[in-house]
C-alpha positions in Angstrom: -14.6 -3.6 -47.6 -13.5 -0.8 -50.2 -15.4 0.5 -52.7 -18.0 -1.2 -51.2 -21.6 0.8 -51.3 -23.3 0.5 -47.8 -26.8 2.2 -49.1 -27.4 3.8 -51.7 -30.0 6.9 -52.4 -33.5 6.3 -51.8 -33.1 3.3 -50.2 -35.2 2.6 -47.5 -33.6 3.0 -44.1 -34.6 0.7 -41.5 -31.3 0.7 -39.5 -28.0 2.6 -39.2 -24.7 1.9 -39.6 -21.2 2.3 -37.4 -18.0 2.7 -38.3 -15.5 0.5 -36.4 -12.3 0.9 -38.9 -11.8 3.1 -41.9 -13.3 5.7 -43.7 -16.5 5.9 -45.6 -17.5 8.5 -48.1 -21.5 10.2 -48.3 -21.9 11.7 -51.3 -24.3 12.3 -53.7 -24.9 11.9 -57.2 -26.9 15.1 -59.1 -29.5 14.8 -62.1 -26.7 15.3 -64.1 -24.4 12.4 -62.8 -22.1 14.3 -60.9 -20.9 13.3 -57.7 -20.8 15.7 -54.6 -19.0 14.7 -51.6 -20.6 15.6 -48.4 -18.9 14.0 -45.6 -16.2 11.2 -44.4 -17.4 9.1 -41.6 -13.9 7.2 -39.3 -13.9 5.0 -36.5 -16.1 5.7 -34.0 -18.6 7.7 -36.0 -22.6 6.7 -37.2 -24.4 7.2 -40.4 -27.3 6.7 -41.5 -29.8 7.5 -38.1 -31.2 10.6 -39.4 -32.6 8.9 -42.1 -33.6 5.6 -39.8 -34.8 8.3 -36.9 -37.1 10.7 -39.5 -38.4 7.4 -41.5 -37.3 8.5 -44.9 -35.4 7.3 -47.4 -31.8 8.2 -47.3 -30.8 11.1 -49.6 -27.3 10.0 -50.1 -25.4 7.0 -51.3 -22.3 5.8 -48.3 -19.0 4.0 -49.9 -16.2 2.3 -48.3 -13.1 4.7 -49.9 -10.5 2.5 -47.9 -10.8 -0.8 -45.9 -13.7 -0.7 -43.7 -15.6 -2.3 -41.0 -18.6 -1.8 -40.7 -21.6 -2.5 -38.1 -25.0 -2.3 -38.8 -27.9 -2.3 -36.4 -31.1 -3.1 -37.8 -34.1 -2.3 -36.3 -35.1 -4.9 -34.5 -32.0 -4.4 -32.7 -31.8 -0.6 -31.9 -35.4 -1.8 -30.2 -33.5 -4.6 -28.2 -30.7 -2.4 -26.7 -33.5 0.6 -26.3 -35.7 -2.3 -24.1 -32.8 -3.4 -22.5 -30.4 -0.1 -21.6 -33.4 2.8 -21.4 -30.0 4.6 -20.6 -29.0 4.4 -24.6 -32.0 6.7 -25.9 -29.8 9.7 -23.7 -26.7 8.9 -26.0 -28.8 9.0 -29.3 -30.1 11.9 -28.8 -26.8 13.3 -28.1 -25.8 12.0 -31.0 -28.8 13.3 -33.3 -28.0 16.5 -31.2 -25.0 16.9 -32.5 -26.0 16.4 -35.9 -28.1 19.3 -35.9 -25.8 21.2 -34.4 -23.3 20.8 -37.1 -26.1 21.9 -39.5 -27.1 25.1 -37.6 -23.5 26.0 -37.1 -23.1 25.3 -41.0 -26.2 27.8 -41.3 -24.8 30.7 -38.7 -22.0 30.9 -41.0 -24.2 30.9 -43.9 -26.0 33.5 -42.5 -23.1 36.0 -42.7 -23.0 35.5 -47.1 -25.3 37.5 -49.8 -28.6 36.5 -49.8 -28.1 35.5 -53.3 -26.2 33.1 -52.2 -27.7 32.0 -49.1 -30.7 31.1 -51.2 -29.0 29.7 -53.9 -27.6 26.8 -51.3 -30.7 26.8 -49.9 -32.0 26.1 -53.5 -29.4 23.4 -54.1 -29.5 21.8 -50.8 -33.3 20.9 -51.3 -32.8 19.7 -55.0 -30.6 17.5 -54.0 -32.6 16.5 -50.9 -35.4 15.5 -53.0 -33.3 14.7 -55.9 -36.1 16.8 -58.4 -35.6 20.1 -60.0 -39.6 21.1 -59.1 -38.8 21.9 -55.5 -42.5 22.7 -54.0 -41.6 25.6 -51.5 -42.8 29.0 -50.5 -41.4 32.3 -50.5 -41.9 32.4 -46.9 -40.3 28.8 -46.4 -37.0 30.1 -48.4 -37.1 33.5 -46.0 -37.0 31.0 -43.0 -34.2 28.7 -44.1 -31.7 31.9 -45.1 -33.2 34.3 -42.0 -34.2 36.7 -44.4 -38.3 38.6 -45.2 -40.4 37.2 -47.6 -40.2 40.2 -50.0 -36.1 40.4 -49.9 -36.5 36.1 -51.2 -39.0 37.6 -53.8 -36.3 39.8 -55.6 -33.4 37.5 -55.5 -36.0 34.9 -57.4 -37.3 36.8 -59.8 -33.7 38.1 -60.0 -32.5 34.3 -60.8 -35.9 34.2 -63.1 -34.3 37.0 -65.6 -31.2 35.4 -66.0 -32.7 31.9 -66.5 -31.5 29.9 -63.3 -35.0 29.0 -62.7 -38.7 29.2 -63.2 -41.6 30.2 -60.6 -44.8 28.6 -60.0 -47.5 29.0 -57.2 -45.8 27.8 -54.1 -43.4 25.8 -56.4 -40.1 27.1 -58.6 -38.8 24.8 -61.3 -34.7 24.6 -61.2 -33.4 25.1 -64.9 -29.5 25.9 -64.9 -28.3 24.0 -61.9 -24.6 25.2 -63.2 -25.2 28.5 -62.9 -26.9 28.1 -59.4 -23.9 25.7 -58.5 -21.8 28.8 -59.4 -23.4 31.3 -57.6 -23.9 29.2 -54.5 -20.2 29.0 -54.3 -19.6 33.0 -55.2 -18.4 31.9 -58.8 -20.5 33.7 -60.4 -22.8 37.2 -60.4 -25.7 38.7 -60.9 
């Protein structure tokens, strides 16, 4: 399969996928039809179990970008080798482990940016989570993801209020110039 889609955004996940040959693409396509690439999954790799693990719709959409094979264990099956090898749970939690590691090593380094843009990717990340530009968050909840107090998050928003990158609300901020945020994020642009 190439240029296959193997899920798309928001579907249902109720299963995961392996990767026995080739390379597939997760990526994700923005409000404004853009796509952003966020990983490429080779032989030997899964996809999809967050998703299958958390019960939630998968965020992102996974493409064949060269020929691929591709396995797919629904769940009837994952309960079947669970029932049978007891063992296996070990190795997928290793593997959801690793997962998470990836992502707090990808925050560590984070961590060592501006706040600015700490929460600008912290902005973006959950927009595009939740695919809406109302993203229903705290101060505080921002001031845990970037490490940062509640007070320093309070000036960088009403910092990206003045120059119209967003809007606050009670417990909620409304994203209005994803560009701009896009920009900052990635040290394009300053305040």
């Amino acid at each position: 399969m190439n240029g296959k889609r193997i899920y798309s955004s928001g579907e249902i996940s109720e299963g995961f996928y392996g990767v026995l040959e080739g390379k597939i693409r997760l990526s994700k396509i923005t409000l404004k039809g853009d796509t952003h690439i966020i990983r490429d999954f080779h032989a030997g790799e899964w996809l999809g179990f967050i998703s299958y693990f958390a019960s939630m719709n998968s965020p992102h959409c996974a493409t064949a970008i060269e020929l691929s094979k591709v396995i797919y264990l629904p769940k009837s099956v994952i309960d079947q080798i669970y029932e049978l090898f007891p063992h296996c749970y070990q190795s997928t939690l290793k593997l959801v482990s690793s997962a998470f590691v990836r992502l707090a090593d990808h925050h560590i380094h984070a961590v060592h940016s501006p706040l600015i843009v700490r929460v600008s990717k912290v902005l973006l990340m959950i927009n595009t989570l939740t695919e809406t530009s109302e993203l229903k968050l705290s101060q505080a909840d921002i001031a845990a993801f970037v490490g940062a107090t509640r007070e320093a998050i309070s000036i960088q928003l009403k910092l990206l209020e003045s120059q119209g990158v967003i809007k606050i609300g009670y417990r909620k901020l409304n994203l209005i110039d994803n560009e701009k945020l896009f920009a900052l994020a990635n040290g394009e642009y300053y305040l």
